[in-house]
VEXDREN-2710 file (C-alpha; in Angstrom, 1 decimal):
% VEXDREN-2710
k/r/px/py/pz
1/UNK/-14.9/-23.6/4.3
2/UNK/-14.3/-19.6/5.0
3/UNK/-14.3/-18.9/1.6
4/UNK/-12.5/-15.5/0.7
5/UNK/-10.7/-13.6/3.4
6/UNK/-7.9/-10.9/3.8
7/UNK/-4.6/-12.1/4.3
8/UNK/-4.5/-10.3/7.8
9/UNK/-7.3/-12.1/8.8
10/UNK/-5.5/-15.4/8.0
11/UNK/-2.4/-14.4/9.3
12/UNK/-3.9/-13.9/12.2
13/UNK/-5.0/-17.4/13.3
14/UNK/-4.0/-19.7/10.5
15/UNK/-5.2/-22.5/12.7
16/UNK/-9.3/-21.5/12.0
17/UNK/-8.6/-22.0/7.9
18/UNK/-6.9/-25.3/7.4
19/UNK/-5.9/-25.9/3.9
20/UNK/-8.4/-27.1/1.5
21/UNK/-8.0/-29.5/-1.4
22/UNK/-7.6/-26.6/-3.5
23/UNK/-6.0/-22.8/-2.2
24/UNK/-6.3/-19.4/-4.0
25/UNK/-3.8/-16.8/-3.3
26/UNK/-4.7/-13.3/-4.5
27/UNK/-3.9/-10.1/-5.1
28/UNK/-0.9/-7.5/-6.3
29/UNK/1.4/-8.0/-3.3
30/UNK/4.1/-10.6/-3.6
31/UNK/5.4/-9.9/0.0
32/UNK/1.8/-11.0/1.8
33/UNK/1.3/-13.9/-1.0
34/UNK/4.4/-15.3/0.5
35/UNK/3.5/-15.0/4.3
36/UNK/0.1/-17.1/2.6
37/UNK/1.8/-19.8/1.0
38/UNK/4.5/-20.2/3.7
39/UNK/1.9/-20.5/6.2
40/UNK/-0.6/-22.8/4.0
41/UNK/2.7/-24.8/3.8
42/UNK/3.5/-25.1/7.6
43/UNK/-0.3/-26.3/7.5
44/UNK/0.1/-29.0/5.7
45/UNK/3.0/-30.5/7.0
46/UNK/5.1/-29.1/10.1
47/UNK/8.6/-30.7/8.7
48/UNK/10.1/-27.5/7.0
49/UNK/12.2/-30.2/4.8
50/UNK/9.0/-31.6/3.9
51/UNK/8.9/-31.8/-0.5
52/UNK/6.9/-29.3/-2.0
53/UNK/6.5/-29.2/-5.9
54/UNK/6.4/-25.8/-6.8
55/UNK/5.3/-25.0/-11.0
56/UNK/6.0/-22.3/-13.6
57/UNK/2.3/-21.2/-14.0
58/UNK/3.3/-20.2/-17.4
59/UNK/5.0/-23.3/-18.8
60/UNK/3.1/-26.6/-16.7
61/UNK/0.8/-28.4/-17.9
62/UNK/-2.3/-29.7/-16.1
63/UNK/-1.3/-33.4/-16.4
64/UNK/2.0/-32.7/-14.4
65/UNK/0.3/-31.1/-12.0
66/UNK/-2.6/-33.6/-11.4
67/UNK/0.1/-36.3/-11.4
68/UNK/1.6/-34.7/-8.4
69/UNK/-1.5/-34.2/-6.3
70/UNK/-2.0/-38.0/-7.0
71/UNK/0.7/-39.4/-5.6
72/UNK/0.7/-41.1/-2.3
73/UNK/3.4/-39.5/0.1
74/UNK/6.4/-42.4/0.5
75/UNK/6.0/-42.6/4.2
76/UNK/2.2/-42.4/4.6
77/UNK/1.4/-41.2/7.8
78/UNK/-1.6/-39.2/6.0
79/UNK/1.0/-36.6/4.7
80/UNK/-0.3/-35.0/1.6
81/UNK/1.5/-33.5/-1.2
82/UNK/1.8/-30.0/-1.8
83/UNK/1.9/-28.6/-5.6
84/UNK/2.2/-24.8/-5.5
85/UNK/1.5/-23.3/-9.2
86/UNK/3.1/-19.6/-8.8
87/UNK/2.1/-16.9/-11.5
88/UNK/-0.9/-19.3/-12.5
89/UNK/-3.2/-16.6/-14.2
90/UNK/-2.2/-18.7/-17.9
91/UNK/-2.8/-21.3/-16.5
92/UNK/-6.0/-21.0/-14.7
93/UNK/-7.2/-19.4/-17.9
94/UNK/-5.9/-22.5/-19.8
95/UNK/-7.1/-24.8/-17.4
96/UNK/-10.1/-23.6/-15.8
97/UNK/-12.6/-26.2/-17.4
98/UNK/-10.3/-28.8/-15.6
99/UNK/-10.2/-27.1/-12.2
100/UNK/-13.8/-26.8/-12.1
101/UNK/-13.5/-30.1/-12.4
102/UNK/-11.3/-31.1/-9.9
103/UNK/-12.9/-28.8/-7.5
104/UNK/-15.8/-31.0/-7.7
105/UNK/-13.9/-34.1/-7.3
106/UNK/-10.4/-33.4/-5.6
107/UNK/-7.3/-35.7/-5.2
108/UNK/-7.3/-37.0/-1.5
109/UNK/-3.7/-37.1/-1.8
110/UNK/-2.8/-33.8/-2.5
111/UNK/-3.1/-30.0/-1.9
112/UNK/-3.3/-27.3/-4.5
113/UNK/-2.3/-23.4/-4.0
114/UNK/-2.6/-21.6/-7.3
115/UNK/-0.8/-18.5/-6.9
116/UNK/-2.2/-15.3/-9.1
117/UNK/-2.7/-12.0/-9.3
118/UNK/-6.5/-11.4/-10.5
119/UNK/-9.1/-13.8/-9.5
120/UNK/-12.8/-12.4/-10.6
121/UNK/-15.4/-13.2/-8.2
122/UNK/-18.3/-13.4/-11.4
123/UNK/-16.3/-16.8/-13.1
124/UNK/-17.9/-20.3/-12.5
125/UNK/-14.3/-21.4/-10.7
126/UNK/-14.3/-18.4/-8.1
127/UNK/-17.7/-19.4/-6.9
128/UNK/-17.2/-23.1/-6.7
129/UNK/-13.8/-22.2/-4.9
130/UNK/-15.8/-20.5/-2.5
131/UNK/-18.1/-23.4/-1.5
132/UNK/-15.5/-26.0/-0.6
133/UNK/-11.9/-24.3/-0.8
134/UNK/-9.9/-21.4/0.9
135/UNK/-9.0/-17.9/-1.1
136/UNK/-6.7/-15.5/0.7
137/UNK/-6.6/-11.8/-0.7
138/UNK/-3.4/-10.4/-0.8
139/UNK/-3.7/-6.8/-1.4
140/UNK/-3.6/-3.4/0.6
141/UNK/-7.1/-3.4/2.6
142/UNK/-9.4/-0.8/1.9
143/UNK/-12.1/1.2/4.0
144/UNK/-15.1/-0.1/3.8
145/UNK/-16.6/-0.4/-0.1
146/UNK/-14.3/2.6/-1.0
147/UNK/-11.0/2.9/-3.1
148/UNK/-8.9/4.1/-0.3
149/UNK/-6.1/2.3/1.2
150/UNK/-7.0/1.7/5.3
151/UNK/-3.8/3.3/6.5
152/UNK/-5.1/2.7/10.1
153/UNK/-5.5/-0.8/9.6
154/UNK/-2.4/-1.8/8.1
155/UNK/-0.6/0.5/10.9
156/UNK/-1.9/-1.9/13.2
157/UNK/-0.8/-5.0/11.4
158/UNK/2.5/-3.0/11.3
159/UNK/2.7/-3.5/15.3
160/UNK/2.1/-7.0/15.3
161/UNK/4.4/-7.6/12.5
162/UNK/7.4/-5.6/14.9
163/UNK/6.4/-7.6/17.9
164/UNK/6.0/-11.0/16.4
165/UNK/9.2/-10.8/13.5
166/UNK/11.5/-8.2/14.9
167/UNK/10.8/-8.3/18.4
168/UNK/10.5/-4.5/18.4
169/UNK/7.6/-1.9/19.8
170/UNK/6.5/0.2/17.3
171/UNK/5.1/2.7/18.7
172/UNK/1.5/4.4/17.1
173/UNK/2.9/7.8/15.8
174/UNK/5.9/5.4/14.1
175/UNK/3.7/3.2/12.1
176/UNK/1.7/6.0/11.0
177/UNK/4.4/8.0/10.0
178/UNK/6.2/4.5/8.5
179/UNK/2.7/4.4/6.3
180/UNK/3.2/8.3/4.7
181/UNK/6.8/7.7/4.2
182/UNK/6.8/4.1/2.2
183/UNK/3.0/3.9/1.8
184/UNK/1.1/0.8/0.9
185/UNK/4.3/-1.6/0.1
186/UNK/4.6/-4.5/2.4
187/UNK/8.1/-6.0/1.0
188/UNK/9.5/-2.3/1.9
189/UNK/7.7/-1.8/5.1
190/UNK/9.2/-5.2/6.4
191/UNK/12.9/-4.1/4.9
192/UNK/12.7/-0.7/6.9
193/UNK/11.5/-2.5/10.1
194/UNK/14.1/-4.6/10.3
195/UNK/16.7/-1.7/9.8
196/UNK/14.8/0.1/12.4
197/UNK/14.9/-2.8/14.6
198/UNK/18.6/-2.8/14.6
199/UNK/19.0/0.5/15.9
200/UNK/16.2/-0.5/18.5
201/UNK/18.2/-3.2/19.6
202/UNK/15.9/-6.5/20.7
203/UNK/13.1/-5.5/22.8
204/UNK/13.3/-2.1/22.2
205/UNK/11.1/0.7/21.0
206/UNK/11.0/2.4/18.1
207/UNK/9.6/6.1/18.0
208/UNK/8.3/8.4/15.2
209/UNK/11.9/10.4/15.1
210/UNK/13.7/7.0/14.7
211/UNK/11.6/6.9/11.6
212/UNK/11.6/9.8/10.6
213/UNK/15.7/9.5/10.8
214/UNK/16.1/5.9/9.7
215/UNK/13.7/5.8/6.6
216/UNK/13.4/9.0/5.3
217/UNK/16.5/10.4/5.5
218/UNK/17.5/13.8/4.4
219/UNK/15.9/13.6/1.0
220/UNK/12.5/13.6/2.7
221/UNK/13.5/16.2/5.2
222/UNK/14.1/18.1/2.4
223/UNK/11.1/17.4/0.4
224/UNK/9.4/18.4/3.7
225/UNK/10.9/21.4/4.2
226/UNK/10.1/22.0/0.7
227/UNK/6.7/21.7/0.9
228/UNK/6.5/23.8/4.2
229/UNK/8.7/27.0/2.6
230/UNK/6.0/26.6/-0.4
231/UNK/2.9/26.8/1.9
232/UNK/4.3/28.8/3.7
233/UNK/4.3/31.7/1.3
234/UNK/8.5/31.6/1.5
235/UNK/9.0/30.8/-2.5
236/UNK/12.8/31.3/-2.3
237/UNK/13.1/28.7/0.2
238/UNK/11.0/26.5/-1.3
239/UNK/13.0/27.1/-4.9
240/UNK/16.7/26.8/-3.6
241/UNK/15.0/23.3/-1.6
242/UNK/14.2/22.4/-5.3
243/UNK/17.0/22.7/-6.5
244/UNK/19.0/21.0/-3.9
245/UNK/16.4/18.0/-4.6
246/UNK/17.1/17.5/-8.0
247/UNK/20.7/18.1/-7.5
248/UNK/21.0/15.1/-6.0
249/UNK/19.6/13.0/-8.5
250/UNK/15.9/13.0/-7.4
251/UNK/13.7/12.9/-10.7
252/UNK/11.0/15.5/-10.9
253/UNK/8.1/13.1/-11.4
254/UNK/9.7/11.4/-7.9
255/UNK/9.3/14.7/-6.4
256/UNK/6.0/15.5/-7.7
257/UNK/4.4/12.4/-6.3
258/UNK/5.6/13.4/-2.7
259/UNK/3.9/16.5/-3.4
260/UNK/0.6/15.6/-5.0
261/UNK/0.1/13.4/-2.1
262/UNK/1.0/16.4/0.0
263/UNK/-1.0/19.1/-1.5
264/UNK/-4.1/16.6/-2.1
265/UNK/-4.6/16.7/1.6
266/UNK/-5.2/20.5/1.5
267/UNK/-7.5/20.5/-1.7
268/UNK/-9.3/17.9/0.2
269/UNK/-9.5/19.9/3.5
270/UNK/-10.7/22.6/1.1
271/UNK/-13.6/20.5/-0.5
272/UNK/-14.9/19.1/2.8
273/UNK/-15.1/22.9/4.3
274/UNK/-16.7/24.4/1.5
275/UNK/-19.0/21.2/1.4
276/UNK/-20.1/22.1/5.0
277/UNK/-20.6/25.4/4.8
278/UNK/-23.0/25.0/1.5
279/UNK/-24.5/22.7/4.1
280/UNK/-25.6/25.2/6.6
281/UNK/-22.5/23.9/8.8
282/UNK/-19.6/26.1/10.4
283/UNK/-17.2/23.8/10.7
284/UNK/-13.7/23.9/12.4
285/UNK/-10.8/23.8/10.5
286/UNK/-8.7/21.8/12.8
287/UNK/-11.2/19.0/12.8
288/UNK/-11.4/19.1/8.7
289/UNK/-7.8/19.0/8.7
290/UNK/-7.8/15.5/10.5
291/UNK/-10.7/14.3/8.4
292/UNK/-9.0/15.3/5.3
293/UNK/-5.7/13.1/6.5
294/UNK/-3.9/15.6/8.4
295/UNK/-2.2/13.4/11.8
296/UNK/-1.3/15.3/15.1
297/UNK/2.3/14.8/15.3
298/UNK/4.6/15.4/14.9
299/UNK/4.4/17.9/18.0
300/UNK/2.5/21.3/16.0
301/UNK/1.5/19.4/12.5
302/UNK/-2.0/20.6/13.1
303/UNK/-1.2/24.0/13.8
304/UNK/1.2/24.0/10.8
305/UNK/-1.3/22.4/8.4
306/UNK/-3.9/24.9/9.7
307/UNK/-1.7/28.2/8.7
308/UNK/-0.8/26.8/5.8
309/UNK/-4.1/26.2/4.8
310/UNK/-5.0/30.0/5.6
311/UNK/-1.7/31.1/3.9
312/UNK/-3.1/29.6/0.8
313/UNK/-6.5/30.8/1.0
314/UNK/-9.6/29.6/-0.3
315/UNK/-9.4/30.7/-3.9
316/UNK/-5.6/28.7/-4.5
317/UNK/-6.6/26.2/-1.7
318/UNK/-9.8/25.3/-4.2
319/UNK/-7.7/25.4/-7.6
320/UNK/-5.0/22.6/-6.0
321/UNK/-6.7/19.8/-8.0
322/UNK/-6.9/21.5/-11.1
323/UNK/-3.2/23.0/-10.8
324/UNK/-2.4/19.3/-9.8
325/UNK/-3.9/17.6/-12.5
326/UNK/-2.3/20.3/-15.4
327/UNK/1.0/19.5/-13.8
328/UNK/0.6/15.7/-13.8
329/UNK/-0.5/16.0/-17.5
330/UNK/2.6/18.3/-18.1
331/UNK/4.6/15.5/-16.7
332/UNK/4.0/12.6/-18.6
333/UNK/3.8/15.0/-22.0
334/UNK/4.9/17.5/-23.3
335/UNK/7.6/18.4/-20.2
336/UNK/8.7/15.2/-19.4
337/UNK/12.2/16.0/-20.1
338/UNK/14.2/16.7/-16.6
339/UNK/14.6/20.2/-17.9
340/UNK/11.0/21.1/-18.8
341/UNK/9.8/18.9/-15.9
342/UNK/11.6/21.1/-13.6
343/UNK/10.0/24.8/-14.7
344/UNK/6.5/23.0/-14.3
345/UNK/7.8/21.6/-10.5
346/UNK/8.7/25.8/-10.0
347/UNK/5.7/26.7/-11.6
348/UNK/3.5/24.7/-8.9
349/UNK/5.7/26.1/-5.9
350/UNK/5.0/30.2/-7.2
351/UNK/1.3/29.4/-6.9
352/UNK/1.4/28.2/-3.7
353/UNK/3.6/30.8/-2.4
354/UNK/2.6/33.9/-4.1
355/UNK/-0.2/36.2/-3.0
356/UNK/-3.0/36.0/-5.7
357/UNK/-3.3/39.2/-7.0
358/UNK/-6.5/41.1/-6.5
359/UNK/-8.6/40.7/-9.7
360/UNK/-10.4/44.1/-11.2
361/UNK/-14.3/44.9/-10.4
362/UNK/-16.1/42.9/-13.2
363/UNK/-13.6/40.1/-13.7
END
């Protein structure tokens, strides 16, 4: 059997995994552990009236479930039944002497998908899973062995997913921008394409200013602008931008996750530079930029990012972590009233836009 793949990589040619006795879907995203079970289900029988007995993972038994798997199907035909055990972490921990077992020795008759949302690869049941049955990961895929999301990856699943559900182009510089605006959330990514896809119309294309229009909307263009008044050195701006913000209803800690994300970039840019040159290297700024996250578009970013970056300098540009952290602590403490959470939101914009003052000779 294949043993454990992504969900991409199953979604992507169902027919080269055909369902096992038993099935494992995986992971913390509902949205892709549906597209698995709907297509493990189309597997296993093509009628889309066809019965499937689907079980509370927290209230069935094993007996009810091994009764279904046992049954013969009423019109032959080698049809199999299908028992689907959703939120089945209780009851794999419940069960999981008797699933070994029945791993071993598997009902011809039947075909099991236990959906749940941590499977560890170290228990006795993973591993005898992975001989003889099929486990599908549905989660955000990361780069390599790292912790980061593969943004690039699931852009490109975003352009299939238009073409093949919503019979839309989405262009590059749209999915990209689709992943910084909604990130990682598959359920909301499909919702947005679909809207986008109506102002598209069928067949049509759908650009990075549709986006930009459609799905964030003039809260984001004013978190943007925001962001840009604030690097830019224009504090006013960036303050009355604030304010219009959380006049209209948007919660500080809302806000100050669009602008960790934002501001992480820089301190990363920062790190990577300062990395090089301790290395010996001189390295070009626009290139760190783009290594730190930084995209071209739209038309200018680079430029943009790049004098925002000098505005800063090197000396704020390296404390951004630090000032980040203080202000996520301040957060979810001792200012995580609306009131006090907004003087530590203005506190974060004056050190990005003010000049640092020059310190005295011995400090």
């Amino acid at each position: 059997m294949a043993g454990k793949l992504h969900v991409f990589d199953y979604l992507d040619a169902p027919s080269k995994y055909p369902p096992a006795a038993i099935n494992v879907v995986f992971g913390d995203e509902s949205f892709l552990k549906r597209l698995a079970i709907k297509s493990l289900r189309a597997a296993v029988s093509s009628d889309e009236d066809a019965p499937v007995a689907t079980f509370d993972g927290e209230a069935i038994q094993w007996r009810d479930v091994l009764d279904e798997l046992s049954t013969v199907a009423l019109f032959g035909g080698g049809a199999k039944r299908l028992a689907v055990v959703e939120q089945a972490d209780d009851f794999v921990t419940k069960h999981r002497d008797r699933l070994e077992t029945y791993v071993d020795k598997p009902r011809s008759t039947g075909v099991l998908i236990l959906e749940v949302g941590t499977w560890a690869a170290t228990t006795r049941l993973y591993k005898a899973v992975d001989k003889t049955g099929l486990q599908i990961e549905c989660r955000a895929p990361l780069v390599g062995n790292s912790k980061n999301v593969d943004e690039r990856k699931i852009a490109a699943w975003l352009i299939q997913w238009a073409q093949k559900h919503h019979d839309a182009v989405l262009a590059p510089q749209a999915a990209a921008l689709m992943m910084e605006l909604v990130g990682a959330e598959f359920g909301l990514l499909d919702q947005e394409l679909a809207k986008l896809a109506l102002f598209a119309g069928p067949g049509g294309t759908i650009k990075a200013d549709l986006v930009r229009d459609v799905v964030g909307g003039w809260k984001t263009k004013t978190v943007w602008e925001l962001m840009d008044a604030a690097c830019d050195g224009n504090a006013a701006e960036a303050l009355r931008q604030l304010d219009r913000a959380l006049q209209s209803g948007e919660p500080p800690q809302a806000l100050f996750g669009q602008f960790s994300w934002s501001l992480r970039r820089f301190a990363t840019a920062t790190r990577i530079y300062q990395r090089a040159e301790r290395e010996g290297r001189r390295p070009v700024l626009r290139a760190v930029l783009e290594q730190a996250g930084f995209r071209a578009y739209p038309k200018g970013a680079l430029e943009n990012a790049e004098r925002q970056l000098k505005q800063m300098g090197r000396d704020r540009a390296g404390q951004l972590f630090r000032w980040l952290l203080e202000a996520d602590l301040a957060l979810k403490g001792t200012h995580s009233s609306p009131s006090l959470a907004r003087s530590v939101l203005e506190q974060l914009i004056l050190r990005l836009a003010r000049t640092t003052p020059p310190q005295p000779a011995g400090r």
